[in-house]
KEMAR-873475 format. One record per atom (N, C-alpha, C): x, y negated, z negated. Coordinates in steps of 0.1 Angstrom, whole numbers, padded with zeros to 4 digits, always signed. Last residue first. Layout:
XYZ ...
% end
This chain:
+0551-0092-0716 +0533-0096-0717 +0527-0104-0713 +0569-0070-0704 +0563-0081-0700 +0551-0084-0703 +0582-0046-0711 +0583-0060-0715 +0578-0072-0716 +0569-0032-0692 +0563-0030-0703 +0569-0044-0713 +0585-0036-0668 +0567-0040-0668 +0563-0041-0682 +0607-0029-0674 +0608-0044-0669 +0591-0043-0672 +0604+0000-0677 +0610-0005-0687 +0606-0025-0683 +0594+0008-0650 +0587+0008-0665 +0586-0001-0676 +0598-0014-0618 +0603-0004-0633 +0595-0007-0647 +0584-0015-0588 +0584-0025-0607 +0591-0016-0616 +0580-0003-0569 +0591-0007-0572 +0596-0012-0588 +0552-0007-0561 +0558+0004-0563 +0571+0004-0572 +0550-0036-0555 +0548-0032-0568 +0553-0017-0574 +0563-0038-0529 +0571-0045-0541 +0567-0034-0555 +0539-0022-0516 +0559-0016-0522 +0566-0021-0530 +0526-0045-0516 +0526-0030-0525 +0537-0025-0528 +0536-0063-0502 +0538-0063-0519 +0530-0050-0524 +0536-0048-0477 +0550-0055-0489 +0548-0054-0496 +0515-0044-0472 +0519-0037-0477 +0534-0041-0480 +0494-0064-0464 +0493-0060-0481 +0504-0052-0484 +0496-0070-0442 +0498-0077-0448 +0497-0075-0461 +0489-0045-0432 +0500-0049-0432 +0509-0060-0438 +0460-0044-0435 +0471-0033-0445 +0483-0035-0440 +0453-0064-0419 +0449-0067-0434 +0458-0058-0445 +0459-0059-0395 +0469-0070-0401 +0470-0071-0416 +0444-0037-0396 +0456-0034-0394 +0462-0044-0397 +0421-0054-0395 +0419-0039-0402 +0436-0040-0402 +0422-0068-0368 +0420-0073-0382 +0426-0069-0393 +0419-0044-0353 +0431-0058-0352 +0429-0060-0366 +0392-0037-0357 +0405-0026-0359 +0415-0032-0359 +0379-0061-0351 +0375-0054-0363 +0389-0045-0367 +0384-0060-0321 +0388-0074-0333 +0387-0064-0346 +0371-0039-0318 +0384-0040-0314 +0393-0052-0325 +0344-0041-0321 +0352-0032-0327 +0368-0032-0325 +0340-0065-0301 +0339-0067-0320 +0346-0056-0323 +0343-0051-0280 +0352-0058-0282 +0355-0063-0295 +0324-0033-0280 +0331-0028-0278 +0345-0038-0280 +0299-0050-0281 +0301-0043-0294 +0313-0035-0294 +0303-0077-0262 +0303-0067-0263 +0307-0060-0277 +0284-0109-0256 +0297-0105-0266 +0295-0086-0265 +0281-0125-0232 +0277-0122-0239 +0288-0113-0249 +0295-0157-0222 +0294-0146-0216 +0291-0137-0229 +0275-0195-0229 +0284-0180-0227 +0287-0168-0225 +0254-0210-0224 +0255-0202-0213 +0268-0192-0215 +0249-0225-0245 +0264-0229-0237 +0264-0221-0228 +0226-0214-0262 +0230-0229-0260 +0238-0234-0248 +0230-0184-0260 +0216-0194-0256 +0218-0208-0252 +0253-0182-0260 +0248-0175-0251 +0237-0184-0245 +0259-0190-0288 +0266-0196-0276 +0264-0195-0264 +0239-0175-0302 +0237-0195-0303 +0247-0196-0289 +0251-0149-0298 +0241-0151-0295 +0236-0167-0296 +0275-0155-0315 +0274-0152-0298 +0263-0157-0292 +0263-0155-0339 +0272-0167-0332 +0272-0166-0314 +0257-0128-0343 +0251-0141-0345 +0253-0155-0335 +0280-0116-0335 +0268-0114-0327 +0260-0122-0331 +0296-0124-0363 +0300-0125-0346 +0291-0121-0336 +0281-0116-0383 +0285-0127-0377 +0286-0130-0364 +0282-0091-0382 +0265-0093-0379 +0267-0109-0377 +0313-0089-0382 +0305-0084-0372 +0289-0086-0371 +0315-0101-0411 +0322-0103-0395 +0316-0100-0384 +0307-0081-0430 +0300-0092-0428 +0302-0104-0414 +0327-0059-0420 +0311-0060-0424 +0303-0072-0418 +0351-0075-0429 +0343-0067-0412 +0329-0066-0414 +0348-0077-0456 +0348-0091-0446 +0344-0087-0432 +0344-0049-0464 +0337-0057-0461 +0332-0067-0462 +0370-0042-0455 +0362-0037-0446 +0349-0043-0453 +0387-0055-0469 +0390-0055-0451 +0375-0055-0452 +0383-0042-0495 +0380-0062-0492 +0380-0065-0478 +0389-0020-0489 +0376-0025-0495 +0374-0036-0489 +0425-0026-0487 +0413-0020-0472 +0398-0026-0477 +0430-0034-0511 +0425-0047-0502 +0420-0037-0488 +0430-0010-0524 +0422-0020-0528 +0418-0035-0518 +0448+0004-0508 +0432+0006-0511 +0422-0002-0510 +0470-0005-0514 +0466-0008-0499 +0446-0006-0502 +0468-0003-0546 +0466-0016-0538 +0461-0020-0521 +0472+0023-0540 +0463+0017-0553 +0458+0003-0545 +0496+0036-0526 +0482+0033-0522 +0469+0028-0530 +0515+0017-0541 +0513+0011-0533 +0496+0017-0530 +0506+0041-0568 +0513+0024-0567 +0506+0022-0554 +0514+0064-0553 +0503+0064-0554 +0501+0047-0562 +0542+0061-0542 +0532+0064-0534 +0517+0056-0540 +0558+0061-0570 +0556+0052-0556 +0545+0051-0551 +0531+0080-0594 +0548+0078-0581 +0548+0066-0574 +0529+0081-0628 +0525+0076-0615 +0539+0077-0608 +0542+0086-0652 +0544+0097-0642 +0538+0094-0634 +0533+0067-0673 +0526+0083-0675 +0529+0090-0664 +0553+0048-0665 +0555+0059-0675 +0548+0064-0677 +0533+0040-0645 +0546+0042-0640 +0554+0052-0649 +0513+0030-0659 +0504+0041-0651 +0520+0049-0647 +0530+0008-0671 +0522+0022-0682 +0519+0031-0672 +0533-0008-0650 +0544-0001-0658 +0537+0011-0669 +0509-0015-0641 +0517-0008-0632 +0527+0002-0640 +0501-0028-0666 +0492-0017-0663 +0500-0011-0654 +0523-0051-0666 +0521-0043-0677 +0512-0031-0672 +0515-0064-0639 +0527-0057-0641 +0527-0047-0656 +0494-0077-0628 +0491-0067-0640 +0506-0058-0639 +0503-0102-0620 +0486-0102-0629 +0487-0089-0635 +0509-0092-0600 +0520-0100-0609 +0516-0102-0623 +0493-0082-0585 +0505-0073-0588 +0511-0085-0602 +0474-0105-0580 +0474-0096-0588 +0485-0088-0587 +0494-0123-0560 +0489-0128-0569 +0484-0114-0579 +0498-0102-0543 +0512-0109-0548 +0509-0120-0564 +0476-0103-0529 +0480-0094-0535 +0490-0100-0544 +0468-0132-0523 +0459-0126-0535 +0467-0115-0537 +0492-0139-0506 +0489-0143-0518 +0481-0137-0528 +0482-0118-0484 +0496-0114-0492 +0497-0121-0505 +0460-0130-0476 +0458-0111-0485 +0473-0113-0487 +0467-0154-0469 +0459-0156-0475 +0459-0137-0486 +0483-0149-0445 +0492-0154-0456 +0480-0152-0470 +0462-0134-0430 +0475-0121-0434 +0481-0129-0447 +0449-0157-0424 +0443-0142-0430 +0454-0137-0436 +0466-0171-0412 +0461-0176-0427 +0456-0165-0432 +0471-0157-0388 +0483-0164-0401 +0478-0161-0413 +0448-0156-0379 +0449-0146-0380 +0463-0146-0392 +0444-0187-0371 +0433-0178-0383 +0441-0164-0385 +0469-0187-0352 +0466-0196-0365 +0452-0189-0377 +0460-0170-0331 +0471-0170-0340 +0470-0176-0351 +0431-0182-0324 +0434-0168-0327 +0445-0169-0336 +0440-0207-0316 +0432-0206-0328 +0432-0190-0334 +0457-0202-0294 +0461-0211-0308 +0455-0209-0320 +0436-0190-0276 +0448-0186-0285 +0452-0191-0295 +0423-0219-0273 +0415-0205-0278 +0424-0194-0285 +0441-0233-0261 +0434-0238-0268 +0426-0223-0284 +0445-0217-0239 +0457-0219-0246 +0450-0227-0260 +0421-0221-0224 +0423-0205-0233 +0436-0206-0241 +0413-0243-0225 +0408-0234-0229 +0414-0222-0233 +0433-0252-0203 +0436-0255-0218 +0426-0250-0226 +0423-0237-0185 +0439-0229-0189 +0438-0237-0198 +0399-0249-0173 +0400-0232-0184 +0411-0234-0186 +0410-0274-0173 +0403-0273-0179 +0401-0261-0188 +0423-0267-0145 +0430-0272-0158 +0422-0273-0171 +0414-0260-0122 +0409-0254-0129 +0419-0257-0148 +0419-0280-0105 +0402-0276-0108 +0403-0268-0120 +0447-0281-0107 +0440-0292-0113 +0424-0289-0114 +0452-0252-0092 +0457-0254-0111 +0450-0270-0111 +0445-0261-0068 +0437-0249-0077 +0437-0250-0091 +0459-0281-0058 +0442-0284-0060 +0439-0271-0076 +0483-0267-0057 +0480-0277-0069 +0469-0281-0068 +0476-0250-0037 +0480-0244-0052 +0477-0250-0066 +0476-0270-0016 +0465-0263-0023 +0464-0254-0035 +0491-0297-0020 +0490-0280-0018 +0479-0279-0023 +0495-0330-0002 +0493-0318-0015 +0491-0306-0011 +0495-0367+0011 +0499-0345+0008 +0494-0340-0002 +0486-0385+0025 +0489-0381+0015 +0486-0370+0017 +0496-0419+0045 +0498-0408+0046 +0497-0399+0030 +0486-0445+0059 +0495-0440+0048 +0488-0426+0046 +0496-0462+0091 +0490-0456+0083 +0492-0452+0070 +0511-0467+0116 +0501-0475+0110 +0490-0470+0103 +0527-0454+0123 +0531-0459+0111 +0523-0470+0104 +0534-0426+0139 +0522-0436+0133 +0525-0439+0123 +0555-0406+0142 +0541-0403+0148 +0536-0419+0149 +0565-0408+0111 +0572-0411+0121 +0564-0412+0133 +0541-0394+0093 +0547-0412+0094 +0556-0417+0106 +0546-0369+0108 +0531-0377+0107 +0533-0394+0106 +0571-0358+0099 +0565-0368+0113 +0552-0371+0116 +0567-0363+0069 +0580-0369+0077 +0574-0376+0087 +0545-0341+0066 +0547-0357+0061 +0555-0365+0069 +0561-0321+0080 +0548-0327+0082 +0548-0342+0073 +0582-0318+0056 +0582-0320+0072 +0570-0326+0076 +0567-0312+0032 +0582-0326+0035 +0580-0326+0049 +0553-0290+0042 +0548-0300+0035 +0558-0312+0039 +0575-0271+0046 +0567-0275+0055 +0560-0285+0052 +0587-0269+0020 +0596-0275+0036 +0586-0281+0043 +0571-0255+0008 +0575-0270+0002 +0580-0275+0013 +0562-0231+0026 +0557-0243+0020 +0557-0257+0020 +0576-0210+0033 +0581-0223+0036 +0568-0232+0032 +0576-0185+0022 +0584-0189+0016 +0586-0203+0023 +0551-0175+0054 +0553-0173+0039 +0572-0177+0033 +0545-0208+0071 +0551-0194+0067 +0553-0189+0057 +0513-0227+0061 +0528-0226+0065 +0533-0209+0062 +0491-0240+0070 +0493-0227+0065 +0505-0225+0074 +0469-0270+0066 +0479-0267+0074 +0491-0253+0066 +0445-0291+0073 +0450-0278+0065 +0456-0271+0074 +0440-0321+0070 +0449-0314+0078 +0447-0302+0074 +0409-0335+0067 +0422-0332+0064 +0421-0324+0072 +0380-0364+0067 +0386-0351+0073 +0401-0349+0062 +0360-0381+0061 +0357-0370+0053 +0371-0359+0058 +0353-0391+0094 +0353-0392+0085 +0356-0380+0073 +0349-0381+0123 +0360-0393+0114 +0360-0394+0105 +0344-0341+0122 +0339-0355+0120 +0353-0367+0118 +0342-0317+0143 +0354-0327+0137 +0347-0338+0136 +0333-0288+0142 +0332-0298+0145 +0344-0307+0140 +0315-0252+0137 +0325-0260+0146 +0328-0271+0148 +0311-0247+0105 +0307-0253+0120 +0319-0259+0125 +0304-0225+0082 +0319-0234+0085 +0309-0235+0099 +0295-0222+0051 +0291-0218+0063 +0301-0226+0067 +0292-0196+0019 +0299-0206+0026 +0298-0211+0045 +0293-0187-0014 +0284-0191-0001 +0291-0200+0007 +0314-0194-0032 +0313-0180-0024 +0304-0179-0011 +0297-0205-0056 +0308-0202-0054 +0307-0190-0044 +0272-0218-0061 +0272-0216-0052 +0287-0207-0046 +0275-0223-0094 +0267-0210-0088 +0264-0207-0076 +0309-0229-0096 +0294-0234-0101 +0289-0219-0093 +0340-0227-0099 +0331-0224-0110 +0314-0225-0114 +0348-0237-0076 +0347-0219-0075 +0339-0217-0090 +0342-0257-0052 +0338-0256-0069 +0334-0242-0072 +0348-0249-0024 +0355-0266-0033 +0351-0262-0048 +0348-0217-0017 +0347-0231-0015 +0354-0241-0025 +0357-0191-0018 +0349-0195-0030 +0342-0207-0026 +0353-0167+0006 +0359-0181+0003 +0351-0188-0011 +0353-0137+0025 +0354-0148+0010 +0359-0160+0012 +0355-0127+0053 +0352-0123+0040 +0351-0127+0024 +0338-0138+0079 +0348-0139+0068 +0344-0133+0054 +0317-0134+0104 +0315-0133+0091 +0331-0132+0088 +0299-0153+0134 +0312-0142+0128 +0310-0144+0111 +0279-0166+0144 +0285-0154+0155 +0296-0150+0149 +0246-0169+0139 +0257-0166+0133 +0266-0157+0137 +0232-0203+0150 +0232-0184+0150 +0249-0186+0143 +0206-0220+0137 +0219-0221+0136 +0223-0206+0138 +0179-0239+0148 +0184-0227+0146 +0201-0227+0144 +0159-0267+0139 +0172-0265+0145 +0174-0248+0145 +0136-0274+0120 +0139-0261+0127 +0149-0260+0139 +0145-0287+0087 +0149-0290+0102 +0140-0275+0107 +0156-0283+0058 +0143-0280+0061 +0137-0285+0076 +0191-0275+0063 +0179-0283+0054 +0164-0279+0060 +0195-0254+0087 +0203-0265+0078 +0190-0274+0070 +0188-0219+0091 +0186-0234+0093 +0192-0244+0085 +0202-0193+0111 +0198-0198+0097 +0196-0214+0102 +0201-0165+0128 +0201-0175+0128 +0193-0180+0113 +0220-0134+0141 +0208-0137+0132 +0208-0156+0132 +0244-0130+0153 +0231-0128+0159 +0217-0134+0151 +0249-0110+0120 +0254-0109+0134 +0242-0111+0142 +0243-0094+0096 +0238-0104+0105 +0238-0115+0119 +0252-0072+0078 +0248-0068+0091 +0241-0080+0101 +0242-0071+0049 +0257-0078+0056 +0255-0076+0071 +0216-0061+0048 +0233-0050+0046 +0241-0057+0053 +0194-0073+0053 +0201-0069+0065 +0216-0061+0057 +0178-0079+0030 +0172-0067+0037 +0182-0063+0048 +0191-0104+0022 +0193-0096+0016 +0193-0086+0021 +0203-0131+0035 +0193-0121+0043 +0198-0108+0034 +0217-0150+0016 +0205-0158+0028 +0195-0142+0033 +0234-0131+0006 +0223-0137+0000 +0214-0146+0008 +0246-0120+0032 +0239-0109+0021 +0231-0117+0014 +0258-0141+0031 +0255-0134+0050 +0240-0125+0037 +0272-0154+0020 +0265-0166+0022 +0254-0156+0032 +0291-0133+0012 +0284-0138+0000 +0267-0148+0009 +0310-0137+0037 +0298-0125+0033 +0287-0126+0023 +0306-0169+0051 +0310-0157+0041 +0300-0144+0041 +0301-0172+0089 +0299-0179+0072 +0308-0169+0065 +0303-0195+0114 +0308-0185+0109 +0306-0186+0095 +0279-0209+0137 +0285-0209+0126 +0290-0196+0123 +0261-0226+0165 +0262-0217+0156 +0276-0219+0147 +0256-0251+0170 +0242-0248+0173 +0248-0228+0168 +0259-0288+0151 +0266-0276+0162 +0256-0267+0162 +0239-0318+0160 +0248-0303+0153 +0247-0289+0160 +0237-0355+0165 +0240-0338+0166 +0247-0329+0162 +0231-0374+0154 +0222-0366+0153 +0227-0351+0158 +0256-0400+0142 +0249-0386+0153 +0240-0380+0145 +0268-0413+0125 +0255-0422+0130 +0249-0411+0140 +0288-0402+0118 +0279-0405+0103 +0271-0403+0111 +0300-0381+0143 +0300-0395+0135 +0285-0393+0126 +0315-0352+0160 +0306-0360+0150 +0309-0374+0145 +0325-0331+0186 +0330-0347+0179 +0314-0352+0169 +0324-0299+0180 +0324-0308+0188 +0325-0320+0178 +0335-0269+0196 +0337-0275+0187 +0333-0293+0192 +0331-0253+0218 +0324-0252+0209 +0325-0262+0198 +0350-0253+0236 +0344-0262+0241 +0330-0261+0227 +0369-0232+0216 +0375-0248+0217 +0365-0261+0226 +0350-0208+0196 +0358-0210+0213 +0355-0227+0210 +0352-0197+0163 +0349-0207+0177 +0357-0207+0187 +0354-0163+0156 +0357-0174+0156 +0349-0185+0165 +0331-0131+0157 +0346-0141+0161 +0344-0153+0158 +0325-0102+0141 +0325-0112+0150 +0335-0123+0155 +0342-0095+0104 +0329-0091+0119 +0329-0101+0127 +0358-0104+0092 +0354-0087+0090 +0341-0083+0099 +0387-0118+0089 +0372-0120+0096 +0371-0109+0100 +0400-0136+0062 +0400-0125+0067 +0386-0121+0075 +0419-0163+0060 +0405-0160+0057 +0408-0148+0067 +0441-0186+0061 +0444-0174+0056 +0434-0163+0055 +0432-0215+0075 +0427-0210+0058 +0435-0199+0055 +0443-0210+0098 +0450-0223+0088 +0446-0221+0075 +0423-0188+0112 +0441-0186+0110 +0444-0194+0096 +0403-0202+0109 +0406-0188+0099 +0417-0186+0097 +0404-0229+0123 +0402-0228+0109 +0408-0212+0104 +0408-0229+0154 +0418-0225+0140 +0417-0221+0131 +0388-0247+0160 +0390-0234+0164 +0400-0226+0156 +0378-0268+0130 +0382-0265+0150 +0381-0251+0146 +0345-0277+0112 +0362-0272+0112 +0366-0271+0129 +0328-0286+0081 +0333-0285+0097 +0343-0284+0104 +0315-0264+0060 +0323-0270+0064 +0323-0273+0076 +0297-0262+0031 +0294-0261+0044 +0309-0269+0044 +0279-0243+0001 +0288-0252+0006 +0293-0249+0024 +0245-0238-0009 +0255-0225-0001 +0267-0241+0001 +0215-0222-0022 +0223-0233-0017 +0238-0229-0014 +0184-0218-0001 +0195-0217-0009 +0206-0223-0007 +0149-0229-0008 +0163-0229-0004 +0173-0223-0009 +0122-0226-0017 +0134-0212-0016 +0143-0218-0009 +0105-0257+0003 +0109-0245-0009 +0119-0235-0003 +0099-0256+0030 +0103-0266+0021 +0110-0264+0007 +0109-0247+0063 +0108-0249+0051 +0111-0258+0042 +0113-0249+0094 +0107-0259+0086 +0102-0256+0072 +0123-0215+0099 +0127-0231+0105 +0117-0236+0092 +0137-0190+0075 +0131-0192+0083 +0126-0210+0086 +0162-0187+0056 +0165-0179+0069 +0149-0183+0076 +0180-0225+0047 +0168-0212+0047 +0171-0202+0057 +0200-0242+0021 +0199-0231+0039 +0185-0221+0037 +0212-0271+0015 +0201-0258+0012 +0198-0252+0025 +0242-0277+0005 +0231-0279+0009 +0225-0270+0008 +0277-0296+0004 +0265-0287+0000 +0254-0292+0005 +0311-0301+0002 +0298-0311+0008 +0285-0295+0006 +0335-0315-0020 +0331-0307-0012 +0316-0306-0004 +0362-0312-0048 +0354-0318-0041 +0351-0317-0022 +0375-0289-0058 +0364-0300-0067 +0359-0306-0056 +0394-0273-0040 +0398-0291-0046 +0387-0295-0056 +0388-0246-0028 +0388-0252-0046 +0397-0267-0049 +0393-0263+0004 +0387-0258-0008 +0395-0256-0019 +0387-0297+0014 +0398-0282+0011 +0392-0275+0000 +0364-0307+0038 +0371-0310+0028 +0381-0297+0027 +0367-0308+0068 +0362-0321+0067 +0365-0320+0047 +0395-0304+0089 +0384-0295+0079 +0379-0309+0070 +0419-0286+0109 +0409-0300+0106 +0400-0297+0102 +0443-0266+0112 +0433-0270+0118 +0430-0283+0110 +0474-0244+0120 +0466-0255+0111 +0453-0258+0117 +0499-0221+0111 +0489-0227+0122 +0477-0237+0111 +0524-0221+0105 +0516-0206+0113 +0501-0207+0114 +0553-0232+0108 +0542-0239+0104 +0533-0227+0111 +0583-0235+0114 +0577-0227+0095 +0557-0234+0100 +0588-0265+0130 +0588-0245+0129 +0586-0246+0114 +0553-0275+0150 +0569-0272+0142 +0572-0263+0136 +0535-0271+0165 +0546-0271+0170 +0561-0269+0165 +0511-0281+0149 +0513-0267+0152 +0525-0263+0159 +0515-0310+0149 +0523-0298+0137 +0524-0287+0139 +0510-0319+0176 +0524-0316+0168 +0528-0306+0154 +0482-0314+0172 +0493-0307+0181 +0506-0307+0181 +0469-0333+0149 +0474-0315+0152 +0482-0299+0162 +0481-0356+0165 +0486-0353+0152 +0487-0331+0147 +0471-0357+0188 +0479-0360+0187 +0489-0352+0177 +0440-0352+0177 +0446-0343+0187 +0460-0347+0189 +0438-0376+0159 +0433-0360+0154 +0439-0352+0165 +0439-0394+0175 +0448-0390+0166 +0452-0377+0158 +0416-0397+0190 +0429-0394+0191 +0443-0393+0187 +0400-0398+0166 +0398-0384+0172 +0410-0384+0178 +0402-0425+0157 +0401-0415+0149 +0407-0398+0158 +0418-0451+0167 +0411-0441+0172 +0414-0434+0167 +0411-0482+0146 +0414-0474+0151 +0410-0464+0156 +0403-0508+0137 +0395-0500+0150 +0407-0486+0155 +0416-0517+0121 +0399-0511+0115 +0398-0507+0126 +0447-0499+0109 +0439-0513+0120 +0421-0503+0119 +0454-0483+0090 +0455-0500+0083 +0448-0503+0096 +0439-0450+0080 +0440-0460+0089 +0446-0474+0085 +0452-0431+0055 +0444-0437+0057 +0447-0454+0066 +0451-0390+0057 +0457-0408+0060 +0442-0417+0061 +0459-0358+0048 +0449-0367+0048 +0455-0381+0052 +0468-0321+0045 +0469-0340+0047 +0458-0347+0050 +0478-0294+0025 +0465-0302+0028 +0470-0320+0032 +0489-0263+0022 +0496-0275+0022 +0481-0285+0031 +0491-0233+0018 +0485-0241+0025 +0488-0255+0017 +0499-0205+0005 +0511-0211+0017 +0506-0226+0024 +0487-0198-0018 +0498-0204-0021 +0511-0209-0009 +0461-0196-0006 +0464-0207-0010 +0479-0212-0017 +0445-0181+0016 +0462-0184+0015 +0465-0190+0003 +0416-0171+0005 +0424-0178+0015 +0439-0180+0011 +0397-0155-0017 +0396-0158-0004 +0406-0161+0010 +0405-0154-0042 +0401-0171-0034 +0395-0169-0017 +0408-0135-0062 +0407-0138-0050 +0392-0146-0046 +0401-0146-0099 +0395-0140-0090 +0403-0141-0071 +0414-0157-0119 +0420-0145-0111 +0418-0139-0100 +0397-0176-0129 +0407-0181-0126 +0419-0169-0118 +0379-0157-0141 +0372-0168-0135 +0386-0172-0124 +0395-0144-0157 +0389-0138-0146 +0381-0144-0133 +0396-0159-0178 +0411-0157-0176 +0407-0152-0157 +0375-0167-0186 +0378-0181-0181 +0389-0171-0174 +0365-0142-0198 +0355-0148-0187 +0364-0158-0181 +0388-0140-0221 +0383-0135-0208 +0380-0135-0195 +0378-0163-0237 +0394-0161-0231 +0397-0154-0218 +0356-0154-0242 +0357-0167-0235 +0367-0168-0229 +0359-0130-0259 +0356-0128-0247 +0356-0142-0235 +0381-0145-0278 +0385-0134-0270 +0372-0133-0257 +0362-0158-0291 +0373-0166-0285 +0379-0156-0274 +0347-0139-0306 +0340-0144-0295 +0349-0155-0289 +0369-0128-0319 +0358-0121-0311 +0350-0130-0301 +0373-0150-0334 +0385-0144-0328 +0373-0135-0319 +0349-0158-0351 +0356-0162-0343 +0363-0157-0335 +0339-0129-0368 +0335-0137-0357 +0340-0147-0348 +0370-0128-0373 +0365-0120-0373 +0356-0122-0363 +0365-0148-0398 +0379-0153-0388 +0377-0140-0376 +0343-0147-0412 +0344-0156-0402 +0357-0157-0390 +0357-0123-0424 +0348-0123-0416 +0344-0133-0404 +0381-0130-0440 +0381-0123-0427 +0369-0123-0418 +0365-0149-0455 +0375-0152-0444 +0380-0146-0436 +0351-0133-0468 +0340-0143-0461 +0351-0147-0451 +0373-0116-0483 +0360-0108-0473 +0353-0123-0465 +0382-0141-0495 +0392-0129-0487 +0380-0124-0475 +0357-0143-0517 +0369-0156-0504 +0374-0151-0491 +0359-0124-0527 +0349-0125-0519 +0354-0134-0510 +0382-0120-0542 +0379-0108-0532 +0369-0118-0526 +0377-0146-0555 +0390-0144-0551 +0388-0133-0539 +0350-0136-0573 +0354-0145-0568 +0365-0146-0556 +0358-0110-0585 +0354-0106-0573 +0350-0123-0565 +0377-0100-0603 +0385-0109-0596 +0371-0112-0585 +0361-0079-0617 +0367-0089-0623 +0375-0101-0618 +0356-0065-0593 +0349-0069-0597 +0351-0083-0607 +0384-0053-0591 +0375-0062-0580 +0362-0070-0587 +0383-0036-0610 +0393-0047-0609 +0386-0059-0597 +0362-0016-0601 +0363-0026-0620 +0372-0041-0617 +0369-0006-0579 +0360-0015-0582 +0361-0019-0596 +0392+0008-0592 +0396-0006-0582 +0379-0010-0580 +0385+0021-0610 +0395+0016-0616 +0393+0000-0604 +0369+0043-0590 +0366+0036-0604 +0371+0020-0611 +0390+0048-0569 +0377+0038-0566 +0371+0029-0581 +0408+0073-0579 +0413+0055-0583 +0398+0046-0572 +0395+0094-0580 +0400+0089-0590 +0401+0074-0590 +0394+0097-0551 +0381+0093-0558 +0384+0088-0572 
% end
C-alpha cells in the first residue's frame, strides 16, 4: 500500500505515455479476442467429419472430341474396368463431388404440390455403389438395387421414384419422426411426384460444406450424360497409384477423349483455402500486436528506469532491496495492464457485437476475453521484467552520480 502513493504520482506525471500503453493493450486485447474466436469457428468449420473417405477418393471426369458420342456406353465400359483394378475398393458415377464448391440444389417438401416452406437440401445422382465409392456410413435401410438406377438426359421427364438421404436431410425435412423415416416419402420441387425413402447415411456435407444447406443431402439412383464423374475410393495407402492408374487406362480405353483427375483431398483444401488464409492471416496479426505490446511496455519501462536512476539510487541507499526495485515497477506497469484490459474488454464485446450484426460472426464468449485478458496480463509482467531487474541492479554509488 506504501508504494500505490508514489506509483500513481509517477503515472500521473507520465500519464500521456501510460495512457498510450493502456489504449494499446486494449485495442490489441479487443482484437486478439475476437481474431481468436474467428480462428476458431473457421479452425472447426474445416475439422468437421465430412462424412466420406475423402483422403482415399480420387475423382474423373472426360471430355468427348466426336459430338455423337456414346455417353452411357462408355459409362459402363469405363466403370467396369476400374472396379477391376487392383488398389481400387470400389467406384461409381455421380453427377458432382462433394465439398468441390460445385453442386446441384433444391427445395424439398414433406407434403405434394407445395409452394412455400421449402427446404433446401443438395441432391445427387448416383449407381448402385455410390456408399461403398463415397466411404459413407448407412445407419438404416439400403442402398439401390442396379434395375433401380436409371438413364437421364437434360430433355427427360423422368425421375427416379425413391432415394437415400442424410440424416441431417431425414430429421430436418420430418422433425416429429426421430430420424425414423424409413418408408416415408418427400417431393422434388413443388411437383406431387412422391419420392420414398428407402435408406439413410449418416453424413455428408455435400459440395458447399460452408453454406446453410451443409449436410442435407438426397442421392437418386441415376446416371445423367451430362454433369457426371468417376468417384473412385481407392485402398487405404493407394491413392496416388490409383489415380496414375486409372488415368493411364481410361486414355488407353479411348483416346478420343481428354481426360481430368483430382482428389478429393485437393477439392477439400481448394474450398476451403480461403479459411486457412484466414486464420494464417489472423495469427499473424495476433503475433505481431502481441510484439509491439510487449516491445512497446519494455520501451516505456526502459524509458523511465533511465528517467529516474537518481530516485532508484537514494531509495537503494536508504536500504531498499532488489526485490522491492523490481516490484515497484512490475507494479507499476500491472496498473497500466489492467486498465488497458479494462478498457479491452467493453471493447472487445463492442466490436463483436458490429461483427456479429454486420458479418454474421460467431459471437464472442466472456470466457475467452478473460483468457486474452490473462495472456495479455502475463506478456505485460514479462515484458516489464527485465528491466525491472535491470533496475534492481543499478548501484547507489552509479545512480547518485547521475544527474
Amino acid at each position: 500500500m506504501l508504494e500505490l502513493r508514489p506509483i500513481l504520482s509517477a503515472l500521473w506525471r507520465h500519464k500521456v505515455s501510460a495512457l498510450l500503453i493502456a489504449l494499446q493493450l486494449g485495442l490489441t486485447l479487443a482484437i486478439v479476442s475476437n481474431a481468436l474466436v474467428v480462428i476458431n469457428e473457421r479452425s472447426e468449420r474445416i475439422s468437421r467429419p465430412t462424412g466420406v473417405a475423402e483422403n482415399e477418393i480420387v475423382a474423373f471426369s472426360f471430355m468427348a472430341i466426336p459430338k455423337d458420342y456414346d455417353m452411357f456406353a462408355a459409362f459402363r465400359l469405363d466403370l467396369d474396368m476400374i472396379r477391376a483394378l487392383p488398389g481400387v475398393a470400389s467406384a461409381t458415377i455421380s453427377n458432382h463431388v462433394p465439398l468441390s464448391g460445385s453442386g446441384s440444389s433444391s427445395g424439398f417438401y414433406a407434403e405434394p404440390n407445395q409452394e412455400t416452406g421449402a427446404m433446401g437440401a443438395n441432391y445427387y445422382t448416383v449407381d448402385e455403389h455410390f456408399i461403398d465409392a463415397l466411404g459413407m456410413n448407412l445407419i438404416a435401410g439400403r442402398g439401390f438395387y442396379p434395375e433401380e438406377v436409371m438413364r437421364l438426359n437434360p430433355s427427360s421427364n423422368d425421375r427416379p421414384k425413391v432415394a437415400v438421404v442424410t440424416q441431417k436431410f431425414a430429421d430436418d425435412l420430418f422433425p416429429e419422426s426421430d430420424g425414423n423415416v424409413l418408408g416415408k416419402s418427400f417431393f422434388f420441387g413443388n411437383d406431387d411426384q412422391p419420392v420414398e425413402i428407402v435408406g439413410i447415411v449418416e453424413r455428408n456435407l455435400g459440395p458447399w460444406p460452408n453454406s446453410s444447406i451443409a449436410g442435407r443431402g438426397a442421392f437418386y439412383p441415376a446416371i445423367m450424360d451430362q454433369w457426371f464423374f468417376y468417384i473412385v475410393r481407392a485402398e487405404p495407402g493407394q491413392r496416388d497409384a490409383v489415380l496414375k492408374l486409372v488415368e493411364e487406362k481410361l486414355a488407353e480405353r479411348d483416346a478420343n477423349r481428354v481426360i481430368i483427375a483430382r482428389t478429393m483431398e485437393g477439392e477439400k483444401a481448394q474450398y476451403y483455402a480461403g479459411d486457412n488464409t484466414m486464420i494464417k492471416v489472423l495469427s499473424s496479426v495476433i503475433i505481431l500486436l502481441t510484439f509491439i505490446v510487449a516491445l512497446g511496455i519494455v520501451g516505456l519501462t526502459v524509458f523511465w528506469i533511465t528517467q529516474r536512476q537518481k530516485q532508484i539510487g537514494v531509495r537503494r541507499a536508504l536500504g531498499a532491496t532488489r526485490t522491492a526495485i523490481s516490484r515497484y515497477f512490475l507494479l507499476e506497469n500491472l496498473m497500466i495492464a489492467a486498465t488497458g484490459i479494462a478498457l479491452g474488454t467493453a471493447a472487445a464485446q463492442i466490436f463483436n457485437g458490429f461483427l456479429v450484426r454486420e458479418f454474421e460472426q460467431p459471437t464472442l464468449p466472456l470466457t475467452v476475453t478473460a483468457a486474452c485478458a490473462l495472456g495479455l496480463l502475463a506478456v505485460s509482467l514479462a515484458a516489464a521484467l527485465v528491466p525491472a531487474l535491470r533496475a534492481a541492479n543499478i548501484s547507489p554509488a552509479i545512480a547518485t552520480r547521475s544527474v
